[in-house]
C-alpha positions, 0 to 999 in steps of 0.5 A: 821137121824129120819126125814123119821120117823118125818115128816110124824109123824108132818104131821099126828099129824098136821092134828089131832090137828090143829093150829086153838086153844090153846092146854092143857095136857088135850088135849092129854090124850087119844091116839090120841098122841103117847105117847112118843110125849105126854110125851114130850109136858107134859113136855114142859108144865111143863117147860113154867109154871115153868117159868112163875112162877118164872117170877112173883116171880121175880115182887114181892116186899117189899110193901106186905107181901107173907110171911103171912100165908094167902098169902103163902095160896093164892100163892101156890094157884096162882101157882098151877093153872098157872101149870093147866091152861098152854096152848100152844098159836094157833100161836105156836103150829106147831113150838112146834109140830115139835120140839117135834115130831123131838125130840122124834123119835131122841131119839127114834133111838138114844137116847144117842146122842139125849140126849147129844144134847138136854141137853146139846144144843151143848154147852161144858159147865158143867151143875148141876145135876137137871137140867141134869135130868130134861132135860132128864125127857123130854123123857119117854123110856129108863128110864134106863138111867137116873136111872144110870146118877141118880145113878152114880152122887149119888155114886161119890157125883156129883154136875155138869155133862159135856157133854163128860163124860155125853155122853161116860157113857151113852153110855157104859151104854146102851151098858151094859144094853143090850149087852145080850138082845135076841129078845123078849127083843129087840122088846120089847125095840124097841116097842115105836118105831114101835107104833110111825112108826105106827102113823106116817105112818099107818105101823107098819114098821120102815125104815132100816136105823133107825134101823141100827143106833139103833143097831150101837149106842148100839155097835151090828155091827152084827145086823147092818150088817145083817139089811144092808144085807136085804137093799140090797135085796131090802127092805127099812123098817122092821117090827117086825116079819121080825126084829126077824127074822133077830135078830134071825138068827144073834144070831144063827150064832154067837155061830156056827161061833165061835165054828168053829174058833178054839182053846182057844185063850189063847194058840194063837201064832200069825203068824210073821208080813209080810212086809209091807210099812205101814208108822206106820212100824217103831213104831209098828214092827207089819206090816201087821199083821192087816187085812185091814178094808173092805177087801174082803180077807178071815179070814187068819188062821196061819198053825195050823188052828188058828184064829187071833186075830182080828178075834176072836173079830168081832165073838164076842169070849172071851172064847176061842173054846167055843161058846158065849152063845146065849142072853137071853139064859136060865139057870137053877138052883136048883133041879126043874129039869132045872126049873127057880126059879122065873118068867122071868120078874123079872130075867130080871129086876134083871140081868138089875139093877145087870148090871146097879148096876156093870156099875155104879161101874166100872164107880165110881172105883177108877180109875174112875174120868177123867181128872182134875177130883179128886177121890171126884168128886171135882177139884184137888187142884194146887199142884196136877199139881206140877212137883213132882205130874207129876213125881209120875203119870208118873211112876204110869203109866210106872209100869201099862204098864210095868204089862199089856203090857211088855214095853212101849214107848212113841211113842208107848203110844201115838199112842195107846192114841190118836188111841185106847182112842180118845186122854184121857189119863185118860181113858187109864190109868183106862182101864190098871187099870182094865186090871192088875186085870184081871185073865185070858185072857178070862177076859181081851179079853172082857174088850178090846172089851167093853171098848176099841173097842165099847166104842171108836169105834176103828177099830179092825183091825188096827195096833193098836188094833192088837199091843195092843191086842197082848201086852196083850195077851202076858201076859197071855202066859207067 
């Protein structure tokens, strides 16, 4: 994905700093490297000293004694030097060079599927917290996310982490973090990748589609749209100033789409479902009642002028007729005549720890644990598989669904399991835990489209989505 960016960067680099010598940290400390690049080969360096170090360790023997307090002088001595003195041989110095500049652009573009493969090196094997968070120390932006993967392992007492539910917190993570950024704070956030386009190409320009797989891993289908929209006016990358624009505009036309849509969505009543020969017809009873994805039909309105539902989430509305106020909108407070009462950079600091801080909660609530996973963090005992254990969460679930969704059956909770939640019951049962505490529909609608249809990347307009939606929605009429 990042190799139109990649390439040219080894290109670039090789040519600076040829294969003709070995290569410190010392080498890279002005700006001659990028410096995510150079943070990564820091840390590589890091990684071959330790390994070396422990190398010579496992040579030691019982004939002398390290442990005398001279010895341990000169050890520690020893090691420290052998982390100074780590260099990167002339004959491995353009695979590292690759490796590294294909990581960081990766991570660059797509940092929470980057990390997961780069952590976990494809393999579906749990690994143990410090050796996840050192191998996420490889990359320098973003650090947000290994605070949270940090304080997330620290409040649910973690000792290993696996990959799935590594990389599905991540991404809700990342989500979160900026679902409110407007587009001063996503330039600054893409600022590393325009400064790395820049040494890659002389341009201060990044290809349209690194950025539409930036803006699609963070769930923004409408900057991703409008960036596909600008592609096909002809133009193959985006520069900062042109990527504002685009971001401003999309932010812009939202409120105004929305504001346009109708009433409050709790007072809905959706239109009775078409025929339809849809093979699910039998199970949902809702044929033809979702739009078919890429259809060039216009936005159906009941005849009171209603939007459906469906629609209502691609706008992005979760409070009825009223408009999503814009990102990094500004709010005022205290008497000071609508003035803030404290500098922008820290208000945005504050609003991205409260959300990494609420993130890490609702991830850590007492619904929070996947599968085979007890409320610890620890394996469940075997009696917890008992038949009496089995029953008890069935009807556990059955009251869940009978609360958030009227009832339920089981060909209806299995399409909505493997549809709506990728197959894991357990994160279905946690999103109907937090549905049932929902007070208002205006809650639950945005607890649908962040922890269902962007966590899941469900197609909202298929007869699933709809039947959930409309299930719960149900609800709150009554």
């Amino acid at each position: 994905m990042s190799r139109p960016l990649a390439d040219p960067l080894y290109e670039r680099l090789l040519d600076a700093f040829p294969a003709t010598r070995p290569y410190t940290r010392a080498d890279w400390d002005d700006d001659a490297m990028p410096a995510p690049v150079a943070h990564f080969l820091g840390q590589l360096m890091r990684h071959y000293s330790r390994r070396e170090a422990r190398r010579l360790r496992r040579a030691r023997t019982k004939w002398v004694d390290y442990d005398h307090p001279k010895m341990e002088a000169a050890v520690r001595t020893f090691f420290e030097a052998v982390e100074d003195y780590t260099r990167v041989p002339p004959d491995e110095w353009e695979d590292t060079l690759r490796r590294a500049t294909h990581h960081v652009t990766a991570h660059l573009v797509q940092p929470v599927h980057e990390l997961t493969d780069f952590v976990y090196a494809r393999r579906q094997s749990e690994l143990r917290l410090p050796e996840v968070l050192w191998r996420m120390s490889f990359f320098g932006p973003y650090g947000y996310l290994r605070e949270a993967v940090q304080a997330f392992a620290q409040k649910r007492d973690l000792d290993v982490l696996g990959p799935e539910r590594f990389e599905r917190f991540l991404g809700s993570i990342d989500e979160r973090i900026t679902a409110d950024y407007d587009a001063d704070r996503w330039l600054r956030l893409l600022g590393p990748l325009f400064a790395t386009a820049r040494r890659a190409t002389g341009r201060e320009e990044v290809p349209v589609s690194l950025l539409r797989a930036f803006f699609a891993e963070k769930g923004r289908d409408d900057v991703d749209r409008r960036l596909q929209a600008h592609a096909e006016e002809g133009h193959g990358s985006v520069a900062p100033r042109m990527l504002r624009r685009l971001i401003e505009e999309t932010t812009a036309a939202t409120p105004t789409d929305a504001s346009a849509a109708g009433p409050d969505p709790a007072e809905f009543t959706p239109p009775p479902p078409a025929p339809s020969g849809n093979a699910d017809d039998e199970i949902w009873g809702v044929a033809g009642a979702a739009r078919p994805e890429g259809s060039d039909e216009p936005p159906s309105t009941d005849e009171d002028g209603d939007v459906p539902l469906w629609q209502q989430f691609q706008q992005g509305r979760t409070d009825g007729g009223a408009s999503t106020a814009e990102p990094g909108a500004e709010t005022s407070s205290g008497d000071g005549g609508g003035q803030r009462q404290e500098p922008l950079w820290a208000r945005y600091r504050h609003d991205r720890d409260e959300r990494l801080s609420d993130a890490v909660a609702d991830e850590t609530s007492a619904g929070g644990a996947p599968a085979g996973d007890s409320p610890d963090g620890e394996q469940a005992a075997p009696s917890s598989r008992s038949e009496s254990s089995t029953t008890n969460r069935d009807g556990d679930l059955e009251a869940l669904e009978r609360d958030v969704l009227g009832s339920v059956t089981a060909s209806h909770r299995s399409v909505y399991i493997q549809q709506l939640f990728g197959g894991d019951e357990t994160n279905y049962r946690q999103v109907l835990r937090r549905l049932s505490r929902a007070d208002s529909w205006s809650e639950a609608s945005q607890l649908i489209a962040s922890d269902i249809f962007r966590a899941h990347k469900v197609n909202i307009y298929s007869d699933a989505a709809v039947h959930f939606t409309n299930a719960v929605e149900a609800r709150f009429r009554e």
